[in-house]
N, C-alpha and C positions, 0 to 999 in steps of 0.2 A: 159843743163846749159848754160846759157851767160853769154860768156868771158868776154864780153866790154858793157856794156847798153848804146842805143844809146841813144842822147840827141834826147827829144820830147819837147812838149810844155810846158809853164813855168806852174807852179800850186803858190797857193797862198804863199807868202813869206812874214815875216815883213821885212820894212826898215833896222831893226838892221842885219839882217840874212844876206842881199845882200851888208851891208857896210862891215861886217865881212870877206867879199870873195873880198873887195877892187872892189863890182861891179862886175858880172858875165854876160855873153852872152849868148844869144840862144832864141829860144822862136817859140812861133806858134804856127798851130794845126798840126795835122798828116795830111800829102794828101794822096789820093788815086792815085792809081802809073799811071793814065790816065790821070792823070794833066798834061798836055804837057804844056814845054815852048818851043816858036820856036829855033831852033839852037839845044837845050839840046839832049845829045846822041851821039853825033861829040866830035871833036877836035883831036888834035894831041896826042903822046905820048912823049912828051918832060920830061922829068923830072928835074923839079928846085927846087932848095935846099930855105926850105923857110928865107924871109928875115925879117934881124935883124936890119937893118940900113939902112937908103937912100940918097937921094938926093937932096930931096925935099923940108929941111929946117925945117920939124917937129921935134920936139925932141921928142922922143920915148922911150917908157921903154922898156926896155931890156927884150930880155924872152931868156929862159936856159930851155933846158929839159936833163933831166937825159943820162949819155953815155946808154943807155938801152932803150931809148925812140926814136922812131924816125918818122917823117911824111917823106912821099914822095908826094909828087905833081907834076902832069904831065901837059904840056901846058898851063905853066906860061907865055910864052910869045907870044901875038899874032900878032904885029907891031902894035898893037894901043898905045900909049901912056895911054890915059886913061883908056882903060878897062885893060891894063897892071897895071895900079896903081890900080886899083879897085881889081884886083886877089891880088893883094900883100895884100890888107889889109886884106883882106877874109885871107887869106893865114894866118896873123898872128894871127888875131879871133883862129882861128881853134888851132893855135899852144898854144895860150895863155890860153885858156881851160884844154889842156893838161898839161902847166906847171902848172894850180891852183891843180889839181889832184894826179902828180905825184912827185911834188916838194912841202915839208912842209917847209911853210913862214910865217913869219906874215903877210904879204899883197901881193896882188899878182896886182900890179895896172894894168896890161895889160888886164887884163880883161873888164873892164868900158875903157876902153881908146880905144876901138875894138869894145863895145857894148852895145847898148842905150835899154830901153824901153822893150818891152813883151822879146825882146833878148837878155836882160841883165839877167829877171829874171829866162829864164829857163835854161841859164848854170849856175846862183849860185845856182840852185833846181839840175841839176846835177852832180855839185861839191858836192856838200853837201852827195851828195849820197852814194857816193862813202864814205866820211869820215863815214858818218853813219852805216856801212857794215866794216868798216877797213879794204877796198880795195883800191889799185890802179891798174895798168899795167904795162907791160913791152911789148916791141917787135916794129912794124913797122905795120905802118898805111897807105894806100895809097891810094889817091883820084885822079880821073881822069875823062873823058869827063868833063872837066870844059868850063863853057860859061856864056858869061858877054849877056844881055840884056837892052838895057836903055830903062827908065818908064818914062812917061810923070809926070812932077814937077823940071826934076832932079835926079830923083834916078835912080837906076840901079837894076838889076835883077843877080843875079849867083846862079847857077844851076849846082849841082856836083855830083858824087857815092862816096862813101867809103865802104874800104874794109877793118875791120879788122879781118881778117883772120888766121892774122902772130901775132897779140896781145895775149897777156897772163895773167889773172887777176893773183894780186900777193895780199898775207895777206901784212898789212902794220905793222904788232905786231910782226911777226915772221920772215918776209920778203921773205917767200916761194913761189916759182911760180909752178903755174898747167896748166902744158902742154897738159893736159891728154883730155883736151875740142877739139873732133873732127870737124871738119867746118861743116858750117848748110848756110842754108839760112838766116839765121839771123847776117848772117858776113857782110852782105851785105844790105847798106842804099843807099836811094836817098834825097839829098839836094835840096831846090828852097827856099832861100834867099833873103831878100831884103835890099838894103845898101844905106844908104842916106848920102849923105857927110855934114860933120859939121864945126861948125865954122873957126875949125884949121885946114880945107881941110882936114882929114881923113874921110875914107869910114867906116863909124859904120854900124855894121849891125845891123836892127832893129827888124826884124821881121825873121823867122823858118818855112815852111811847109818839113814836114818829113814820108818820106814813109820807111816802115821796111821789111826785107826781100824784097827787091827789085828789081824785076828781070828782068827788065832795066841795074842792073850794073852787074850782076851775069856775070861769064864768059863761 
């Protein structure tokens, strides 16, 4: 059984479906796990708590995930200024996904505010998912070997693992968690991302390639 379904590529959505989720992230095709980017596989093991607020002048929507929910992110900071703000936005993609899921709202704008285009549609495809099943999660999530690439245009490349391992699908009806899901290879994802910066200077991610059972991030 799968604890956590990872996010894959978007599938067909109407307009009303993806306004309904106030705009969802994700998207792409599945890669095959021999898709190297250069740098991917490195980095430190820093862990930074993801950010809520900046510096920067953008006004941002807030995201809030459940005391029962929680991301870890390791080598947020690398002394680049930019590929520092590029992880952060990635950073909050990721978290804002998780509050559309875990937190019932009427709108969840962080999601479109984080995530344009094929990336938009395949995290409100799996949002939706999850409602559809009357599941969420509970537990801790942790992504690491992160790395920023720049793409010729302007855009940027990040490339990451996650591991939810320590996640727990919970009924959303009755509010019961099943621990009972032993770890598999299937706890374990590889990300390669593509984030293009928009008008208001944030990093939206547009684009998804997504490898499953991963064994690049296995430990």
């Amino acid at each position: 059984m799968n604890r956590r379904p990872t996010l894959l590529a978007a599938t067909a959505l109407t307009a009303a479906a993806v306004l309904s989720l106030s705009a969802c992230g994700g998207g792409g095709d599945v890669a095959k796990e021999n898709d190297k980017i250069a740098g991917a596989g490195t980095g430190d093991k820093r862990q930074s708590p993801t950010p809520t607020a900046s510096d920067d002048g953008i006004e941002r929507p807030e995201i809030k995930l459940p005391k029962d929910v929680r991301n870890v992110f390791e080598g947020g900071e690398t002394g680049d200024a930019k590929k520092d703000a590029i992880l952060a936005d990635n950073e909050r993609r990721i978290t804002s996904i998780d509050e559309a899921i875990t937190v019932d709202a009427e709108k969840h704008p962080a999601l479109a505010f984080y995530s344009s285009g094929d990336a938009l549609l395949s995290a409100a495809n799996h949002v939706q998912g999850f409602y559809k099943k009357d599941k969420t999660f509970v537990g801790t999530t942790r992504y690491y070997d992160r790395e920023v690439r720049f793409l010729k245009g302007g855009a940027a490349a990040v490339t990451y693992c996650e591991d939810t391992s320590k996640t727990y699908p919970k009924d959303r009806r009755t509010g019961k968690v099943d621990r009972s899901i032993p770890e598999s290879e299937q706890d374990y994802a590889f990300y390669n991302t593509r984030l293009d910066k928009n008008e208001n200077g944030v990093w939206q991610t547009t684009n998804v390639l997504t490898t499953t059972a991963a064994k690049r991030c296995m430990p």
